[in-house]
N, C-alpha and C positions, 0 to 999 in steps of 0.2 A: 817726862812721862809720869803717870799718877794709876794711881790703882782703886777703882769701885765699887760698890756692890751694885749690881742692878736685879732687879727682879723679876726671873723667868719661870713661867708656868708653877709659880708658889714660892720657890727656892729665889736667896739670894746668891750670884753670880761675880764672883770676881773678872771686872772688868778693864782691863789696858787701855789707859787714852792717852797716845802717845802726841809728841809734839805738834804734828802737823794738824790732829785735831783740835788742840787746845785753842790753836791759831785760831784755825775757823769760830770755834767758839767765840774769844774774845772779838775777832773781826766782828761778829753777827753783835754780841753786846753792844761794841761802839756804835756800828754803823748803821743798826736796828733790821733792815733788810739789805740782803745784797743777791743778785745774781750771779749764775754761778761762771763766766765773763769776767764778770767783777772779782770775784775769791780769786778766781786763778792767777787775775792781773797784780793782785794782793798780797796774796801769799806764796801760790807755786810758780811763778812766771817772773820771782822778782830780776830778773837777768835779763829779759828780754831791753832793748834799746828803749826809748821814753815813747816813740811813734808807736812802738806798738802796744805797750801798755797801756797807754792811754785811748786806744782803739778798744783793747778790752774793757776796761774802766767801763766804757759808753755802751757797753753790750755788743760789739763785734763780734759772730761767731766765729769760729774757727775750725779746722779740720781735726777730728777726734774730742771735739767738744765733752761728749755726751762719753768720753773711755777714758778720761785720764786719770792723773791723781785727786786732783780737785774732786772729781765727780764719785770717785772709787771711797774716799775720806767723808763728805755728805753721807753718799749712803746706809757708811756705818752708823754716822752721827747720826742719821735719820730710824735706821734701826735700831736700834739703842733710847731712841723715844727723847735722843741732846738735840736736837736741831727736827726742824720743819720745814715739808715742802708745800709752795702756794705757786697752782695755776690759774693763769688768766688766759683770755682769748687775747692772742695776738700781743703776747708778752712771755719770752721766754721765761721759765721756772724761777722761784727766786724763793728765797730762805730766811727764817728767821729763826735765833733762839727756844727755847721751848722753858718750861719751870724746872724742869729736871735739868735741863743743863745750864742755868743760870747757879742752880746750886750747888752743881758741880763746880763751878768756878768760884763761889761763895765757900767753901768747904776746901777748898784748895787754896786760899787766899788769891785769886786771879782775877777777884771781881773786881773791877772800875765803878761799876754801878749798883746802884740799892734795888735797881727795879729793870727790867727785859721789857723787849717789845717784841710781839707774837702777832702784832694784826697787820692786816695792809688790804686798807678798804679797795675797790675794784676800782673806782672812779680817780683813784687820787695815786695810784701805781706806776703808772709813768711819770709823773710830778717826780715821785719818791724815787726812782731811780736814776732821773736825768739829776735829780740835786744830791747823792750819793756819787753817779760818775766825777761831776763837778769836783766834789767836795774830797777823792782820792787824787784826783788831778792836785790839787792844791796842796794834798800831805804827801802824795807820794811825788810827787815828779818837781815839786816847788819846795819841801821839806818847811812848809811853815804850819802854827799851830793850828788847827781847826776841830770847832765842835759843833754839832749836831745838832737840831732843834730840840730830837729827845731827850740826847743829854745834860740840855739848858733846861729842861722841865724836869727832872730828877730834881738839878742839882738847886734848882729856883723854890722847891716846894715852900720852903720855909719863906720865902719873902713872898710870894702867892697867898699863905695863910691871915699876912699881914696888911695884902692889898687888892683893892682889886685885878681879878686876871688883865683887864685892856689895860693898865699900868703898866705892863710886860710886854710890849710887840715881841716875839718870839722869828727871827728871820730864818729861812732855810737852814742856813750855812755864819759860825762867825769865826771870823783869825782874830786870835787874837795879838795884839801889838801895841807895846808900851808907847812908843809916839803915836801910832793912828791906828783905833781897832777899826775893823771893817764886817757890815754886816750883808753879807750876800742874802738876794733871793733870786729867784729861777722862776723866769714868766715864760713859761709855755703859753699863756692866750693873755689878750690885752682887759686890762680889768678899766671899770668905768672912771672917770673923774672925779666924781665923788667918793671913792673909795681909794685913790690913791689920794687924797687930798686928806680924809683921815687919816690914815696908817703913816703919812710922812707927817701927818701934825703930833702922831704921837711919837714916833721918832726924834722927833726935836723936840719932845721935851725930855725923852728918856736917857737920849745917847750921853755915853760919857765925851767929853770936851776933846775937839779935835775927830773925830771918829766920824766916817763917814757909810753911806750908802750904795753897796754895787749889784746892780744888776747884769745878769746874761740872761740876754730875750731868743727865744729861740721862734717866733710867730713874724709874719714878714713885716717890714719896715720898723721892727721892735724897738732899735735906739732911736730912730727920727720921733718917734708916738710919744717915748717916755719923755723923751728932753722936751719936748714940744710944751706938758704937764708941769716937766719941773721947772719952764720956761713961764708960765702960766702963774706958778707957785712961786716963784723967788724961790724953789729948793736948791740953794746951792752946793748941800751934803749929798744930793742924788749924782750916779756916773753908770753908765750903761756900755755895754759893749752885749756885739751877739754871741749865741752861740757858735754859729760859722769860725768867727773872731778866733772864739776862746781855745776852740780844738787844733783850729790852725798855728796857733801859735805857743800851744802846750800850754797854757795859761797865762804866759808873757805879753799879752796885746792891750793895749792903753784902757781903760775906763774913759769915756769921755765924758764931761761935765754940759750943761748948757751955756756956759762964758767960754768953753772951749779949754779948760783946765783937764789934764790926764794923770788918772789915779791907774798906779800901778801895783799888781800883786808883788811879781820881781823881775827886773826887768832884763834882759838878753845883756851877757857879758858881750862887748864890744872887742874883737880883737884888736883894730887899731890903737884904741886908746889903752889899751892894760899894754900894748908894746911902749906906748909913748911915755907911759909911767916908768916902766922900769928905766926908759933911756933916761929919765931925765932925774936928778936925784931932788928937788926941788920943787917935784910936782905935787900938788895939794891930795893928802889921803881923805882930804873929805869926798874927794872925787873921783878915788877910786872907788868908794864905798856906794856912791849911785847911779854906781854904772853898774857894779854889781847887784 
């Protein structure tokens, strides 16, 4: 908890912003906009089993959605002038940061970031929250690193200053991972030939060594289209799996390549074979470690 001044009708106002708000705060920092689905799967719902959190992640409503903690917490944060709300048609509510509560988290030493995101154009909303769902899936329910395209443009400004911006393909989503980082994007609709023909020629030249390309296509026949391209391409750093795939299987379901090679985020602990290990005292720990 942390103590404020805010400023009501001329006077400043000593203000409480207790834990659960800080949360949201930071949560909206990192993740630039979230749903408020999303905050509860986040932050007040971390108990629930992994099905259902990752149901809210994706924007699943739920009963008492619009009365709970989450929603009761916004509020304040939103009257208090630390957080904002943005509607769309045919897009539950969703939230972002504000200047005043970035500086609260600046002033309280809580900030991760140099700079906030307060916008979210109308056209590109659902993009941004299907690659948000994604991208909790991948830190909450897979516990591996991942950053955000905005947090890569913060924290890039300085090598931007030095190069041109197309030097940078900037991807939705990236894990990072000292043997293979991987850079996710999230194709809600199929883009032209010529356009994925640039963006992976700049990828091969940008990627650090070993590091590959994964897609979740959420548009119909999405993996057959891209392999088809990266078949076209010799892209052998490109791996696609659907959306269907990826919810279904909590994030655990193969990347697949065009040679038919499988890139995994992490992959489902095996119970036969973790029995087979302990039986056997001689069984290789490298192969405990890729099955986990």
């Amino acid at each position: 908890m942390i103590k404020i001044k805010i400023g009501s009708d001329g006077n400043d106002v000593d203000v409480e912003i207790r834990g659960a708000g800080l949360s949201v705060m930071r949560g909206l920092e990192r993740w630039g906009i979230l749903g408020l689905s999303q905050l509860d799967g986040l932050i007040f719902h971390k108990g629930l089993e992994a099905r259902r959190r990752l149901d809210l992640f994706f924007g699943c409503k739920f009963e008492g959605e619009y009365s709970g903690a989450g929603y009761k917490v916004l509020g304040r944060l939103e009257k208090r002038g630390l957080a904002a709300v943005h509607r769309f048609a045919n897009v539950p509510r969703v939230y972002t940061l504000t200047r005043k509560g970035h500086d609260v988290l600046l002033q309280a030493g809580l900030a991760k970031l140099e700079d906030y995101r307060d916008f979210v154009a109308d056209s590109l909303v659902k993009h941004e929250l299907l690659v948000t769902g994604i991208g909790l899936t991948i830190s909450e329910l897979l516990g591996l690193r991942v950053s955000t395209e905005f947090e890569r443009q913060v924290l890039s400004r300085g090598a931007k200053k030095k190069y041109e911006r197309g030097s940078f393909p900037l991807p939705d989503l990236w894990v990072s991972d000292d043997e293979q980082p991987k850079a996710i994007e999230v194709e809600r609709t199929q883009k032209s030939a010529m356009r994925y023909r640039k963006l992976w020629s700049f990828y091969q030249g940008c990627l650090p060594r070993r590091a590959v390309v994964l897609y979740v296509t959420s548009f119909p026949n999405g993996p057959r289209l891209l392999l088809f391209q990266a078949r076209k391409l010799l892209a052998d750093f490109i791996y696609v799996c659907s959306l269907e795939d990826f919810q279904a299987s909590l994030g655990r379901c193969p990347f697949i390549g065009y040679r038919g090679g499988e890139i995994y985020l992490k992959r489902r602990v095996e119970p036969i074979a973790i029995k087979a290990a302990t039986e056997l005292s001689v069984y290789p720990p490298e192969r405990i470690r890729i099955l986990s």
